[in-house]
BARO-769379 format. One record per residue (C-alpha): x, y, z. Coordinates in steps of 0.25 Angstrom, whole numbers, m for minus. Example, Ala and Ser with C-alpha at 12.3 -4.5 7.8 and 13.67 -1.06 7.14 Angstrom:
2
<node><X>49</X><Y>m18</Y><Z>31</Z></node>
<node><X>55</X><Y>m4</Y><Z>29</Z></node>
END
This chain:
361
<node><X>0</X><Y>0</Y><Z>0</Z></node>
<node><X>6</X><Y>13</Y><Z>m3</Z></node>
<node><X>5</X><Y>24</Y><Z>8</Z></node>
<node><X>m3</X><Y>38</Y><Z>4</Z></node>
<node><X>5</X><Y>48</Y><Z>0</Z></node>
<node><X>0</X><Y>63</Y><Z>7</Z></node>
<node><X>6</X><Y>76</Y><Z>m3</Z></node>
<node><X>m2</X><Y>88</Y><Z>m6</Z></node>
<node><X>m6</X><Y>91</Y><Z>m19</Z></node>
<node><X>4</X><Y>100</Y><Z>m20</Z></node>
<node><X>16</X><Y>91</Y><Z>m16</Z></node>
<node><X>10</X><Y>81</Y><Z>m27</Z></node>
<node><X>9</X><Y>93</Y><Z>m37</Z></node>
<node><X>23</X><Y>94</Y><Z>m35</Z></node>
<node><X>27</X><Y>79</Y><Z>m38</Z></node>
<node><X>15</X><Y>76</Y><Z>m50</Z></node>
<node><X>15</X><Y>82</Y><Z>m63</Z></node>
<node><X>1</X><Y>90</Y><Z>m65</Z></node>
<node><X>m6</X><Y>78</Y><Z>m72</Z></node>
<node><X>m1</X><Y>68</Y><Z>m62</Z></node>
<node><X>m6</X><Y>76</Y><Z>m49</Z></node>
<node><X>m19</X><Y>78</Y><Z>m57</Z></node>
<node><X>m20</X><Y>62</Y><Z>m59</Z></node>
<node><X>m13</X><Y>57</Y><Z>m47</Z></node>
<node><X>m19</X><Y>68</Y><Z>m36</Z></node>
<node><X>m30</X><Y>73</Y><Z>m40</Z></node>
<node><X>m38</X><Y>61</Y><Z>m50</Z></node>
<node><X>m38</X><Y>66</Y><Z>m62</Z></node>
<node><X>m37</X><Y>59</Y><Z>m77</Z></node>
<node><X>m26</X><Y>64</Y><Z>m86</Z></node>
<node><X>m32</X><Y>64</Y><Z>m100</Z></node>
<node><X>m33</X><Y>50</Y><Z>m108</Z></node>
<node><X>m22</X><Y>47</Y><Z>m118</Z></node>
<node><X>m12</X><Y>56</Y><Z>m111</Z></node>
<node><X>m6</X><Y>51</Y><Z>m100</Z></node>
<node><X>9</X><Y>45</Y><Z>m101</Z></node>
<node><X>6</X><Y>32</Y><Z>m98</Z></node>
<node><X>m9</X><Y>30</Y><Z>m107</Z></node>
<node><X>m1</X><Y>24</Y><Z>m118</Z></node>
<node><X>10</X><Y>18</Y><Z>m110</Z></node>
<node><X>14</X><Y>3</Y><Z>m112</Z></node>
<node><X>28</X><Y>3</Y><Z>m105</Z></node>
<node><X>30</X><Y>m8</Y><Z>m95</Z></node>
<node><X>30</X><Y>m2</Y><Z>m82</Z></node>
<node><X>21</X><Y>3</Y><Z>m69</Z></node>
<node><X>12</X><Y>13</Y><Z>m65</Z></node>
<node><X>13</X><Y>19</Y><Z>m53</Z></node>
<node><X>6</X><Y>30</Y><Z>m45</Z></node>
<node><X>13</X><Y>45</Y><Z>m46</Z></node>
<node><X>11</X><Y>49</Y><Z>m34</Z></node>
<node><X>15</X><Y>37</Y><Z>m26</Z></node>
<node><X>21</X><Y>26</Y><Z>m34</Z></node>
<node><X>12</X><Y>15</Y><Z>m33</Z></node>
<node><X>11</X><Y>6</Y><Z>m44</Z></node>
<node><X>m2</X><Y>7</Y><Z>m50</Z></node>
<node><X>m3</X><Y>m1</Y><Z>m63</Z></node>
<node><X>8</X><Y>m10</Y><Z>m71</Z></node>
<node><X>10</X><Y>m10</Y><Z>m87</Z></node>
<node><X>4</X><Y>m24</Y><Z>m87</Z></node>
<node><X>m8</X><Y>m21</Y><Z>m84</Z></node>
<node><X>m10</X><Y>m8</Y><Z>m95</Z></node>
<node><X>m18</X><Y>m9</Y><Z>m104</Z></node>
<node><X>m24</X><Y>1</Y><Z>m115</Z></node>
<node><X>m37</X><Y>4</Y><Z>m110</Z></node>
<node><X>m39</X><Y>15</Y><Z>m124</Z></node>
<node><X>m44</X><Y>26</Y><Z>m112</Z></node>
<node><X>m32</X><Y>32</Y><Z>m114</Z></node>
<node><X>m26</X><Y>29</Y><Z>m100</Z></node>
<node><X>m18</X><Y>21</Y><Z>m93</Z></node>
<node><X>m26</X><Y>7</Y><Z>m91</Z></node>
<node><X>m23</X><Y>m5</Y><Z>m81</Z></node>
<node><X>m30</X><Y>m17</Y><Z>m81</Z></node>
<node><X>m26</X><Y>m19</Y><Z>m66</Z></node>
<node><X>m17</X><Y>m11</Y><Z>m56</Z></node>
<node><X>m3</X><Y>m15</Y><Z>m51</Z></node>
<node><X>m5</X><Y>m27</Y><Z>m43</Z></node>
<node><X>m2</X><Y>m26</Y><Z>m28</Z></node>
<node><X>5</X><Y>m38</Y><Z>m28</Z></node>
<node><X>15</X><Y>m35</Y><Z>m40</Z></node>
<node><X>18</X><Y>m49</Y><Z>m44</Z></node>
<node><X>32</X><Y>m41</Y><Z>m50</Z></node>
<node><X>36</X><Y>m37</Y><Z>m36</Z></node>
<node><X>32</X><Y>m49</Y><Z>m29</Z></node>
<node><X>42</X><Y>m55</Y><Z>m40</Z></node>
<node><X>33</X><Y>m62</Y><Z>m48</Z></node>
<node><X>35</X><Y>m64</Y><Z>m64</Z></node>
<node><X>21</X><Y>m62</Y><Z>m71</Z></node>
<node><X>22</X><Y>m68</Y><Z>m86</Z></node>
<node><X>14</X><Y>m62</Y><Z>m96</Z></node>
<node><X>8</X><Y>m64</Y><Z>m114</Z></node>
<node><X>2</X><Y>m59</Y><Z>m122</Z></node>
<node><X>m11</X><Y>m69</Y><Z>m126</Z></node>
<node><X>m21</X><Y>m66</Y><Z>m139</Z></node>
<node><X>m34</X><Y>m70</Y><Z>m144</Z></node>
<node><X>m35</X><Y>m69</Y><Z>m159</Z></node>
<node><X>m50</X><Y>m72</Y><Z>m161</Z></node>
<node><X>m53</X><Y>m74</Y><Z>m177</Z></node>
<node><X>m67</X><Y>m68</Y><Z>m183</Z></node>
<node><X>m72</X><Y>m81</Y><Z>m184</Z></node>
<node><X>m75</X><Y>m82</Y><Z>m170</Z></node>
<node><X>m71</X><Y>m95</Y><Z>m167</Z></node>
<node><X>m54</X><Y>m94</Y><Z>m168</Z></node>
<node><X>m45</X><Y>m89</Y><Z>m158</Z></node>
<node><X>m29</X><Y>m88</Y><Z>m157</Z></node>
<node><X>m24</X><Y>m89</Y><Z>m144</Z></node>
<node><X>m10</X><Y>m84</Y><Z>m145</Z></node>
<node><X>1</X><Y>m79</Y><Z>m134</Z></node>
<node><X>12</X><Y>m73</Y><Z>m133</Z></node>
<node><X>18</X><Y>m83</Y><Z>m124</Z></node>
<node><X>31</X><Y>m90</Y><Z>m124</Z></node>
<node><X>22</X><Y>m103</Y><Z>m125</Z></node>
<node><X>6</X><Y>m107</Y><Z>m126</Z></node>
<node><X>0</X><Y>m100</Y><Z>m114</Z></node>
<node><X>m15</X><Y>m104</Y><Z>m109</Z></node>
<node><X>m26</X><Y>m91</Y><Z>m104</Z></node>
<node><X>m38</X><Y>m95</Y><Z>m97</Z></node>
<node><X>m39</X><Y>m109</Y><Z>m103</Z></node>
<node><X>m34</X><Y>m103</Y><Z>m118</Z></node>
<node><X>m23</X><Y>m107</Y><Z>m125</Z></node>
<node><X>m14</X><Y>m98</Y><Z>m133</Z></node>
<node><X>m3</X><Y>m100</Y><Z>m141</Z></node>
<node><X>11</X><Y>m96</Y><Z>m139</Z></node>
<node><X>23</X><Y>m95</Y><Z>m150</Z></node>
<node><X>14</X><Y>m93</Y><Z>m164</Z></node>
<node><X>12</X><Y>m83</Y><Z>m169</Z></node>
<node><X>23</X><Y>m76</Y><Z>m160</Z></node>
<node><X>15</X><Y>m62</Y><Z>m157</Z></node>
<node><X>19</X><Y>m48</Y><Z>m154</Z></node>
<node><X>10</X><Y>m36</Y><Z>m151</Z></node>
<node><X>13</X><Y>m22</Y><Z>m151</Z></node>
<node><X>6</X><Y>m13</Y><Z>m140</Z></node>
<node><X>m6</X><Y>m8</Y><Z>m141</Z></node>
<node><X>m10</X><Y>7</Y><Z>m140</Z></node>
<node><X>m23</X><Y>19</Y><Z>m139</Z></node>
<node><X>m17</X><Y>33</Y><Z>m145</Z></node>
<node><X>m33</X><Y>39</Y><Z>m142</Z></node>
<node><X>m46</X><Y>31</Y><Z>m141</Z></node>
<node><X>m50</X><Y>32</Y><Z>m155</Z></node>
<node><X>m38</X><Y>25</Y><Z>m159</Z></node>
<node><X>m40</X><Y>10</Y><Z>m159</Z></node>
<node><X>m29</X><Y>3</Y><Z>m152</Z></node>
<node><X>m22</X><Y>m6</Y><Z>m160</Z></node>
<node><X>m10</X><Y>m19</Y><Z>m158</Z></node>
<node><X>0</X><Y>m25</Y><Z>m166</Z></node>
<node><X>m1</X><Y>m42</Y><Z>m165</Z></node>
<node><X>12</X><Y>m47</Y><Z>m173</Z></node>
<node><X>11</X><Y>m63</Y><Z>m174</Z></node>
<node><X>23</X><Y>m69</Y><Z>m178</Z></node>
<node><X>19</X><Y>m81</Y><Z>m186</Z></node>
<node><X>25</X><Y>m91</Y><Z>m196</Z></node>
<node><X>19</X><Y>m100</Y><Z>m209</Z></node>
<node><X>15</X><Y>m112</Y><Z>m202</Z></node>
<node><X>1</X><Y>m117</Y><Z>m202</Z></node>
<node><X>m9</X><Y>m110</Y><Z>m192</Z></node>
<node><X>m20</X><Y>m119</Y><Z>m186</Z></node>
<node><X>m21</X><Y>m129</Y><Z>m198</Z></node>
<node><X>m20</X><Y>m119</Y><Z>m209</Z></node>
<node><X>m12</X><Y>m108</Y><Z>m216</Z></node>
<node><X>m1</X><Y>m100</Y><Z>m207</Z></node>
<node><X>m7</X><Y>m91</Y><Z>m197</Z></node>
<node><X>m1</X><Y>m80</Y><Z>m206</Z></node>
<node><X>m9</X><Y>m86</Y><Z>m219</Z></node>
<node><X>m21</X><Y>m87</Y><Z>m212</Z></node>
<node><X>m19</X><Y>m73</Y><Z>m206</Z></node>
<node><X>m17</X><Y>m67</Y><Z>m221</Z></node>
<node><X>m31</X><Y>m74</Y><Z>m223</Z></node>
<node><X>m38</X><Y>m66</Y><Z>m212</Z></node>
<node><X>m37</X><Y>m74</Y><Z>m202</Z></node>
<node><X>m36</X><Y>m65</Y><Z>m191</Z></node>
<node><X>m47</X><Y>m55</Y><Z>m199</Z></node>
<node><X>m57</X><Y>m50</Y><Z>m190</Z></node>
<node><X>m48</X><Y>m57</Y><Z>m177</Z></node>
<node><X>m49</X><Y>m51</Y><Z>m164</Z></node>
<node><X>m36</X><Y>m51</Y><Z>m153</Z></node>
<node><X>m37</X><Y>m52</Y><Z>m139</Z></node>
<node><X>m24</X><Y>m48</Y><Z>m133</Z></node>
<node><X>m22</X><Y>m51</Y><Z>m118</Z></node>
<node><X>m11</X><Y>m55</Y><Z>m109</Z></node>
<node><X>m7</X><Y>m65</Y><Z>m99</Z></node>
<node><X>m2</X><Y>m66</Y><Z>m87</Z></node>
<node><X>6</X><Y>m76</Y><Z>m80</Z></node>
<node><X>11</X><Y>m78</Y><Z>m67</Z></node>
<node><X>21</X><Y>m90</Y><Z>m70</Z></node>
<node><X>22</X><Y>m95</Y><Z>m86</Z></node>
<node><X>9</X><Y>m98</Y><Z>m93</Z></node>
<node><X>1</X><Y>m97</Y><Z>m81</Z></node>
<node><X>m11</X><Y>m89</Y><Z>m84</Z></node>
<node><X>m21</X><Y>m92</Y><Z>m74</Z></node>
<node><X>m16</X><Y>m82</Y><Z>m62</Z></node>
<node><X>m16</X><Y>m70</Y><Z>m71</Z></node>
<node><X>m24</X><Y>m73</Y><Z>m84</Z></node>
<node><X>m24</X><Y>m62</Y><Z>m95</Z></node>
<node><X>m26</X><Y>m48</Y><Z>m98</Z></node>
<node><X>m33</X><Y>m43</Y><Z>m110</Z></node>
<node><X>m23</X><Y>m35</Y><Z>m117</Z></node>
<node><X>m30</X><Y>m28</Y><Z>m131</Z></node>
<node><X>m41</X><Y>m33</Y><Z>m141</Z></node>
<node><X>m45</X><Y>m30</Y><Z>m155</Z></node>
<node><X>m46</X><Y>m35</Y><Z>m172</Z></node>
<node><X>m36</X><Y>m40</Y><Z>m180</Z></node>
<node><X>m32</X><Y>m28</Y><Z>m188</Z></node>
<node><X>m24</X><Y>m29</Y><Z>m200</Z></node>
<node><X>m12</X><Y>m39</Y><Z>m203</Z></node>
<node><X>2</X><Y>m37</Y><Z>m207</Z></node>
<node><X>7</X><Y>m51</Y><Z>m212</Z></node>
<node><X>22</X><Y>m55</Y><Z>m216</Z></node>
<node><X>31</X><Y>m66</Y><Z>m216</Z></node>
<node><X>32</X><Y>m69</Y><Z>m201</Z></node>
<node><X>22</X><Y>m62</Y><Z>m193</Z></node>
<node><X>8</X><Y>m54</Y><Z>m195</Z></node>
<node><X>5</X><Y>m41</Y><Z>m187</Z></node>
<node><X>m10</X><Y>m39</Y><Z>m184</Z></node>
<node><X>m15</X><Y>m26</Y><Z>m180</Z></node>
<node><X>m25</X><Y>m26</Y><Z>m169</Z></node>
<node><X>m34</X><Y>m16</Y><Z>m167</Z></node>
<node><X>m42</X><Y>m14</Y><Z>m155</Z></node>
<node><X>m56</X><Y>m17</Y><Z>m155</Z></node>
<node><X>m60</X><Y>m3</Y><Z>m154</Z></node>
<node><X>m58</X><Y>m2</Y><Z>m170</Z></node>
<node><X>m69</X><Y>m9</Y><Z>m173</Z></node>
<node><X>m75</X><Y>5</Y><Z>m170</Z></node>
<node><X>m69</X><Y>10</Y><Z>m182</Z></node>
<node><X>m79</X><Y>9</Y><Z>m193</Z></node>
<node><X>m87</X><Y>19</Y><Z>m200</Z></node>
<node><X>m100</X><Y>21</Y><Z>m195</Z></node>
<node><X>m114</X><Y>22</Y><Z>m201</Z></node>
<node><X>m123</X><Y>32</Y><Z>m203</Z></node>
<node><X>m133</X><Y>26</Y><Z>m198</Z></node>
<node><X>m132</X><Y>15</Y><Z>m187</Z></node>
<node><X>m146</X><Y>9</Y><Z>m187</Z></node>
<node><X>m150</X><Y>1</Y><Z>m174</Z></node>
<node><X>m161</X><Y>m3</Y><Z>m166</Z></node>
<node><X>m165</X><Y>11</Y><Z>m159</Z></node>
<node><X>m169</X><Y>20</Y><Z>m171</Z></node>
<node><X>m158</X><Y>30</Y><Z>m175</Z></node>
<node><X>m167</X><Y>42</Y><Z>m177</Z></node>
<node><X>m168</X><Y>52</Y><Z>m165</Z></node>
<node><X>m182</X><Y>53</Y><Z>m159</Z></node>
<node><X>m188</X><Y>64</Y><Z>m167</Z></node>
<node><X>m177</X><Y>67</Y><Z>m175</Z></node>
<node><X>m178</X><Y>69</Y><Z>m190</Z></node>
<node><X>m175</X><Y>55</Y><Z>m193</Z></node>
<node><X>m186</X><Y>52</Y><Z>m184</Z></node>
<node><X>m196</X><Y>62</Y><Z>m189</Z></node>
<node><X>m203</X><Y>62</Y><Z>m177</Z></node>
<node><X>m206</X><Y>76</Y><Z>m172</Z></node>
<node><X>m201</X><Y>80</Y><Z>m158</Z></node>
<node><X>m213</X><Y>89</Y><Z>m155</Z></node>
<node><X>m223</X><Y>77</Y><Z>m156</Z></node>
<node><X>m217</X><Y>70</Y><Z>m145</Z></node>
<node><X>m213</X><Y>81</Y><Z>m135</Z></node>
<node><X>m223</X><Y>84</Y><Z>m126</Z></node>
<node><X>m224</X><Y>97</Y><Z>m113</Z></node>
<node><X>m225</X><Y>95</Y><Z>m101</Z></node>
<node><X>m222</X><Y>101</Y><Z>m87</Z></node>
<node><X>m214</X><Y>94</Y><Z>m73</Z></node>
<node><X>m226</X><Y>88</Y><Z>m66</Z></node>
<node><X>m228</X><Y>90</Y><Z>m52</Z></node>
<node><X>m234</X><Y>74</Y><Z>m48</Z></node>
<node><X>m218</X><Y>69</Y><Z>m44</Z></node>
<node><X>m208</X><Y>77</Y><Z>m40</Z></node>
<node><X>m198</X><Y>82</Y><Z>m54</Z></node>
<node><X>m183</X><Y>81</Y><Z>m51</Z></node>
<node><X>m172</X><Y>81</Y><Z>m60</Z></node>
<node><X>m173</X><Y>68</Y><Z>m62</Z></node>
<node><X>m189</X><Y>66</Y><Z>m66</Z></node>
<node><X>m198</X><Y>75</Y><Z>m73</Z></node>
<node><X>m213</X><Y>72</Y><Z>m68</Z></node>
<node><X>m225</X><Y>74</Y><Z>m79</Z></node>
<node><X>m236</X><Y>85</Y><Z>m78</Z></node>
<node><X>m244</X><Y>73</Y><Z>m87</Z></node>
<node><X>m242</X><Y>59</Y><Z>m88</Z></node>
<node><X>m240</X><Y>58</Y><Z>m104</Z></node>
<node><X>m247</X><Y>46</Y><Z>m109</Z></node>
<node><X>m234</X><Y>38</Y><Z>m112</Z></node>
<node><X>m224</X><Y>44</Y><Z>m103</Z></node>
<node><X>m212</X><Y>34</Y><Z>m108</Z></node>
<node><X>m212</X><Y>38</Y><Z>m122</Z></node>
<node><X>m204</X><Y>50</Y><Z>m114</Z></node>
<node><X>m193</X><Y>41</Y><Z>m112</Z></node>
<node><X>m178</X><Y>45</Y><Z>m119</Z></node>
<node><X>m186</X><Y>58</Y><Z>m121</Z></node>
<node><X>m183</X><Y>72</Y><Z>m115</Z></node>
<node><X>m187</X><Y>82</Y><Z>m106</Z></node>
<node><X>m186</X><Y>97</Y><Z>m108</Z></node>
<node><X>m188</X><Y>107</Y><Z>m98</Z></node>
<node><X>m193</X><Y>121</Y><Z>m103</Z></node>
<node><X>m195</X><Y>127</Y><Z>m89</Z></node>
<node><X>m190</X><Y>127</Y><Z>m75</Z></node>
<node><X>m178</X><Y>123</Y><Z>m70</Z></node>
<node><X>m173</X><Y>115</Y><Z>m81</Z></node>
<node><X>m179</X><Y>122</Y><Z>m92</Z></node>
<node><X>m170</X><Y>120</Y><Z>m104</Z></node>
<node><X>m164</X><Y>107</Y><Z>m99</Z></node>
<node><X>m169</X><Y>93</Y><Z>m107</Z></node>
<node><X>m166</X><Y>78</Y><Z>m102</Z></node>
<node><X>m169</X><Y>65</Y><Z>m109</Z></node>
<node><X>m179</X><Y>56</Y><Z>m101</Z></node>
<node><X>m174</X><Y>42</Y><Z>m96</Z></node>
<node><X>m188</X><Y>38</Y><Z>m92</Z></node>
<node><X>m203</X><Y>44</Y><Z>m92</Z></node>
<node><X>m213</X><Y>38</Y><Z>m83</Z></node>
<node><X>m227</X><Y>42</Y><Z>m78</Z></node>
<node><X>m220</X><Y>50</Y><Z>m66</Z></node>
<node><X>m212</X><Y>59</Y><Z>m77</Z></node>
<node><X>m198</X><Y>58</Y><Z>m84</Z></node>
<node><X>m183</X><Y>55</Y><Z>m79</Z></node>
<node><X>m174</X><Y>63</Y><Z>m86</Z></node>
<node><X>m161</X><Y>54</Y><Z>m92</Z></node>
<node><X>m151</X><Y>68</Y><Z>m83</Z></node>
<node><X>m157</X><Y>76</Y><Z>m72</Z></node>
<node><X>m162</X><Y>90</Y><Z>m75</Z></node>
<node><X>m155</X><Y>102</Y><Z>m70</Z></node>
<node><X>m165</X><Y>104</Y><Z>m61</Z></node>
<node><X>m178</X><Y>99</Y><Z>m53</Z></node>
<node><X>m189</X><Y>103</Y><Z>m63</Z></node>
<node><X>m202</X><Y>109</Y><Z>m56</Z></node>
<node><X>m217</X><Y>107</Y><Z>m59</Z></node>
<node><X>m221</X><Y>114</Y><Z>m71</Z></node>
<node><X>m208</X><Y>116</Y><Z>m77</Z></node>
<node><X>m212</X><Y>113</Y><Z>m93</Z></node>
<node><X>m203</X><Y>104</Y><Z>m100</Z></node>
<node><X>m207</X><Y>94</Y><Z>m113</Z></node>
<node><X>m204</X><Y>81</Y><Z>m113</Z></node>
<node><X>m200</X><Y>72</Y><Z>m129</Z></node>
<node><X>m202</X><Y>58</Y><Z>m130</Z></node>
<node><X>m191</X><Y>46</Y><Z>m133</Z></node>
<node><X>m190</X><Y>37</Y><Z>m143</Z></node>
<node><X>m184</X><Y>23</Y><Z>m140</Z></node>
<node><X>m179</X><Y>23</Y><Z>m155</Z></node>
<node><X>m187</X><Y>9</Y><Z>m157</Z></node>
<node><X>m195</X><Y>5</Y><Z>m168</Z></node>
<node><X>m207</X><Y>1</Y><Z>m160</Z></node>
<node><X>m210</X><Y>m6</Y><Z>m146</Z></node>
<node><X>m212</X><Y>7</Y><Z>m138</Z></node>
<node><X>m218</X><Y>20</Y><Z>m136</Z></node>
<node><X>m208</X><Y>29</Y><Z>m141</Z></node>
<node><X>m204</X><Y>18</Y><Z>m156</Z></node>
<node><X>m205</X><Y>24</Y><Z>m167</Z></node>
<node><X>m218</X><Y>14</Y><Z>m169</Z></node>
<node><X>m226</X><Y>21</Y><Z>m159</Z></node>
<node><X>m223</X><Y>35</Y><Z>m164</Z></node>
<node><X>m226</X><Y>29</Y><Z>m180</Z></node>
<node><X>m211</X><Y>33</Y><Z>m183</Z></node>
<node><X>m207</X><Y>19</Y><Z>m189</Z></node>
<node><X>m203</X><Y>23</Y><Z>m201</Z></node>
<node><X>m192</X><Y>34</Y><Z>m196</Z></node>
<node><X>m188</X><Y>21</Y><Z>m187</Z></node>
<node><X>m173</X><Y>19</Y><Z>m190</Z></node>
<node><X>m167</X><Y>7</Y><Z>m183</Z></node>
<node><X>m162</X><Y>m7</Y><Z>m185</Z></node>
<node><X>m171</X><Y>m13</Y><Z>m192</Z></node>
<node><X>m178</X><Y>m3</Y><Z>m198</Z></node>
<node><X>m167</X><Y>2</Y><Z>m205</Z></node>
<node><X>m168</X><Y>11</Y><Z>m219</Z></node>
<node><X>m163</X><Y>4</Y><Z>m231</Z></node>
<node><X>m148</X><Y>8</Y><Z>m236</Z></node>
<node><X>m148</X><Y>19</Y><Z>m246</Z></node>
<node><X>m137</X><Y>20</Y><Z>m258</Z></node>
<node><X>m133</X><Y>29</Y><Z>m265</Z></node>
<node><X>m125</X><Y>31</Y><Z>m278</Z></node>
END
């Protein structure tokens, strides 16, 4: 245990750089993606700058894509290094093919090492990775996987570097994780760590080895959207020109009633409306009072009044006029605020009432 250490803000101001005494003394977060150590894969510890306490180990970072520093677990209490213990470590990877059914189970271990039951081959092909790193978050991480592999027949077939220039590892997803090991090719005290994950990206083939670009799995983000994403919930705005509905036929006045008592969290009718749910994912604008000016979206609508989705500014009083706009569930049919009970079925616009693609030339 470490004992406190008692300086004024001052004496600490003396010893810490601006940023650190900010962090360190007074719980602030320095920006993401500009600390020293965000980015940082050197081998080493982390230790606290006020007192020297080791925090966090290099073993255990990890690139989280926040921007920074991330550890799966603290320093150990009981550093197995200072207790003079040796801790062996590999890399192990999952190569699973698009058809769904094939895995590779493959190490970077000096022989064939078994994880939780699996089996994964050591010695071929002989892999290297580079490190892996996030410049900003909209830049998809990315790692290099060179296998060192040879001409002899891979599972009963071609060489693995045949059936690689056939698309074998097309559409293939990689699970990078490592292992731990308290004496050689014992798994079970320790187990693995899951390391980075993403597709198969492009290949570069020679005479002795291929080099496979992984990308993470965040790229699959990367695609062109269209225009229009059509779905079950109707894409139109309630009331919008899509919709053609008009705004007025659905808004009605009222004022706060009196029968419960208003707050900020509930708005009491003057009139029970016939149907009072319809009002539900509508709004509520005050034109008097207190909160004249202000409007909230309603996240329920009983007999007793509405529940507006925020508080209001203030308690609104009896009296106070405000008008109050249906919702619309965006459905099709099967409730009082579909586009069937308001005879709007043909500006309905979602799966499967989809319009039929147009071309042009």
């Amino acid at each position: 245990m470490v004992n406190k250490i008692e300086k004024t803000d001052a004496e600490w101001k003396q010893e810490l750089s601006p940023e650190e005494f900010a962090v360190a003394r007074k719980k602030g977060t320095e920006r993401a993606f500009t600390g020293r150590y965000w980015n940082n894969h050197e081998a080493g510890t982390y230790r606290c700058v006020c007192c020297g306490t080791t925090l966090f180990r290099s073993d255990e970072k990890f690139d989280s894509g926040t921007g920074w520093p991330s550890f799966w677990a603290p320093a150990a209490e009981e550093d197995p290094f200072k207790l003079g213990l040796t801790l062996y470590s590999a890399d192990v990877y999952q190569i699973a093919l698009v058809d769904g059914t094939t895995v590779l189970y493959w190490t970077t271990w000096n022989r064939d090492l078994e994880v939780a039951g699996q089996a994964y081959t050591a010695g071929f092909p002989v892999l290297k990775r580079s490190k892996w790193s996030v410049v900003n978050t909209m830049q998809v991480a990315t790692m290099d996987l060179i296998m060192g592999i040879n001409n002899n027949s891979f599972q009963g077939g071609a060489s693995l570097k045949t059936q690689m220039y056939n698309g074998l590892f097309d559409g293939a997803t990689v699970l990078l994780s490592r292992a731990y090991m308290r004496t050689p090719n014992d798994t079970s005290t320790f187990g693995t760590i899951d390391l980075f994950g993403g597709d198969v990206g492009a290949l570069d083939i020679t005479g002795i080895s291929v080099s496979a670009k992984i990308k993470a799995k965040s790229n699959r983000l990367d695609m062109n959207t269209p225009r229009n994403i059509f779905k079950v919930p109707c894409i139109h705005g309630f009331c919008d020109d899509g919709c053609t509905l008009s705004r007025a036929a659905f808004t009605t006045s009222h004022t706060v009633g009196s029968s419960l008592a208003p707050s900020r969290f509930f708005v009491p009718w003057d009139s029970v409306p016939a149907d009072p749910t319809v009002y539900r994912g509508g709004t509520v604008a005050f034109q008097s009072g207190g909160n004249s000016g202000s409007r909230r979206m309603i996240a329920e609508a009983d007999s007793n009044g509405v529940y507006p989705v925020y508080p209001l500014p203030y308690a609104p009083v009896a009296g106070d006029n405000c008008t109050y706009f249906e919702g619309c569930d965006k459905l099709r049919s099967g409730s009082t605020q579909s586009c069937t009970a308001r005879s709007n079925t043909q500006h309905y616009r979602g799966f499967k009432y989809v319009p039929p693609p147009l071309s042009a030339t």
